[in-house]
C-alpha positions, 0 to 999 in steps of 0.5 A: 555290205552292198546295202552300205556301199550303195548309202556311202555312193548316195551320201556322195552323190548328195555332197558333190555339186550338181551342175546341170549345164557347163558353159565354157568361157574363154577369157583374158582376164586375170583368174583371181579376178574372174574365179569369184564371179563364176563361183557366185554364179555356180552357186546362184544357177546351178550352171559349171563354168569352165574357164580357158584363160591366156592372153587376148591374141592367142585367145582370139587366134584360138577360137579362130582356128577352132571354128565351128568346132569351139567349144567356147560359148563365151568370150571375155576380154580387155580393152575396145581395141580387142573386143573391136578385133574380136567382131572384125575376126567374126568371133561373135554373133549379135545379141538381142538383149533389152536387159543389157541394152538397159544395164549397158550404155551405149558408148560401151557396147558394140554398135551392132551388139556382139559385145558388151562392156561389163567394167570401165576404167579410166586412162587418165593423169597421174602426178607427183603430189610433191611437185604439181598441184591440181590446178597445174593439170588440164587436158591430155593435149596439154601434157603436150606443152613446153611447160612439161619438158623433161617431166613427163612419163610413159608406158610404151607406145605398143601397149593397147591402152596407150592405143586406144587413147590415140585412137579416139583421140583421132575420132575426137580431134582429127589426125592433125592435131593428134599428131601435134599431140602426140609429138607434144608428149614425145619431146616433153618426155624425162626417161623413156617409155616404161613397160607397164603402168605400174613401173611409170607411176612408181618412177611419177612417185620418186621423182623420176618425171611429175606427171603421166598417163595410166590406167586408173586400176592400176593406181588402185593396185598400187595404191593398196600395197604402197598407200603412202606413195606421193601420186594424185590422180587427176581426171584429164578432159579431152576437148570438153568431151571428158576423160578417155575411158575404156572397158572390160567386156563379153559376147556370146561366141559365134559357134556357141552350142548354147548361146541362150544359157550364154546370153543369160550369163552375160545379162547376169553380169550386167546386173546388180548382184555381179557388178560390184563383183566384177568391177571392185576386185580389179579397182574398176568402176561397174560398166552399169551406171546404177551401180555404185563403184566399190569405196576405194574407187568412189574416192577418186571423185566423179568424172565426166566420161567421153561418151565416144563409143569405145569401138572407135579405139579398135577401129582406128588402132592401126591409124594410131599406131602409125601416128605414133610411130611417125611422132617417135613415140617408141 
């Protein structure tokens, strides 16, 4: 008897995964999305990740007052803006990688390497294929223009993506004429600002207003469940510099017991075997240049990106906030 039980908790024991390690990350990126990636590198490596998942606010404020007690090695979250925050906050520590300064460019990564961008979506035009041709559309600034009264929509001025543009809008241009830009867009507006892109692109495609402003991801949702929707996508220039992009990204936490192993996971992510992995299951394009954007988003066409560091969307946030509350941009 003793001889069967001790085969049965062997036979066990060879079933069950092995994990000789456990990295823990704390993420603000969408479970669905993040699940398969840490799966593969479970499978690949033989290291658990551990996903703690909320929003990226109470995400930050969390590692914050955990301190030195945290048990989070890694931090994934959205946009410059917060990844900027993340560093102002003291949340990460450099990374002294060449893997991901050879995978990463330098206009999405941290200027003192605390965090590097993994995926890249564009904030950029949409419009009604009904109602504007390409040849119609141009620069944001140009959105601005009479022209466009009463034909444009908006996600609200509160959301970080819509931010993030002003603010390096305001690193492109200058306060000035951001603010002419931006009062442009206010009183060229159809309906007020609508919560998500989502909800704008739906109301660009009944006709509710022409053309807009979003995130090219969520065009790539909507696009799946709705693919007979009349909206076009239209990579916006912004002075000659190219299309206002933004990222995804990751760094190594500050207090991380095993930084090595959490290093080694960023790097992996950068990499060939991760890229298409992280970036096509949002719709996004991979952050790594040699890396080949998934066929639905390829079909969008090639875009020439504005090669301002995203960094500048976090620290001139609070410079665009205010330009945009000044302008009645609600």
């Amino acid at each position: 008897m003793m001889k069967k039980a001790l085969a049965v908790s062997v036979a066990l024991l060879v079933a069950a995964p092995v994990f000789a390690e456990e990295l823990v990350v704390y993420s603000s990126r969408s479970d669905n999305l993040l699940r398969p990636v840490v799966e593969a590198y479970q499978k690949k490596t033989g290291v658990s990740v551990k996903l703690v998942n909320d929003k990226a606010g109470p995400l930050m404020e969390k590692l914050r007052a955990e301190g030195s007690n945290s048990p989070a090695d890694v931090l994934i979250t959205v946009d410059g803006g917060n990844l900027w925050q993340a560093t102002q906050m003291d949340l990460l520590r450099p990374i002294n990688s060449a893997t991901l300064n050879k995978n990463i460019p330098a206009n999405l990564r941290d200027p003192k390497n605390q965090w590097f961008g993994l995926s890249v979506r564009a904030r950029t035009i949409f419009y009604n294929t009904n109602k504007v041709k390409p040849s119609e559309l141009s620069t944001y600034a140009d959105l601005a223009d009479p022209k466009w009264k009463g034909r444009l929509c908006l996600r609200t001025s509160n959301s970080v993506y819509n931010q993030s543009l002003v603010g390096t809008m305001i690193a492109n241009q200058g306060q000035v004429a951001t603010a002419r830009i931006v009062k442009g867009w206010v009183n060229n507006l159809a309906v007020a600002p609508f919560p998500n892109d989502t909800a704008m692109m739906e109301a660009i495609a009944a006709g509710r207003c022409d053309v807009g402003i979003g995130n090219t991801y969520y065009y790539g949702r909507l696009m799946d469940k709705k693919p007979n929707l009349p909206v076009g996508i239209f990579f916006a220039d912004q002075q000659g510099r190219g299309t206002h992009v933004n990222v995804s990204g990751a760094g190594v936490a500050k207090y991380s017991k095993k930084a090595a192993q959490a290093q080694k996971f960023i790097e992996w992510l950068s990499g060939s075997e991760a890229q298409n992995l992280f970036a096509d299951l949002n719709h996004e394009y991979p952050a790594n240049p040699t890396i080949t954007p998934d066929p639905k988003v390829a079909k969008w066409g090639k875009f020439k990106q504005d090669l301002v560091n995203v960094s500048v969307a976090g620290s001139n946030q609070q410079k665009a906030v205010m330009l945009m509350k000044r302008a009645g941009y609600k």
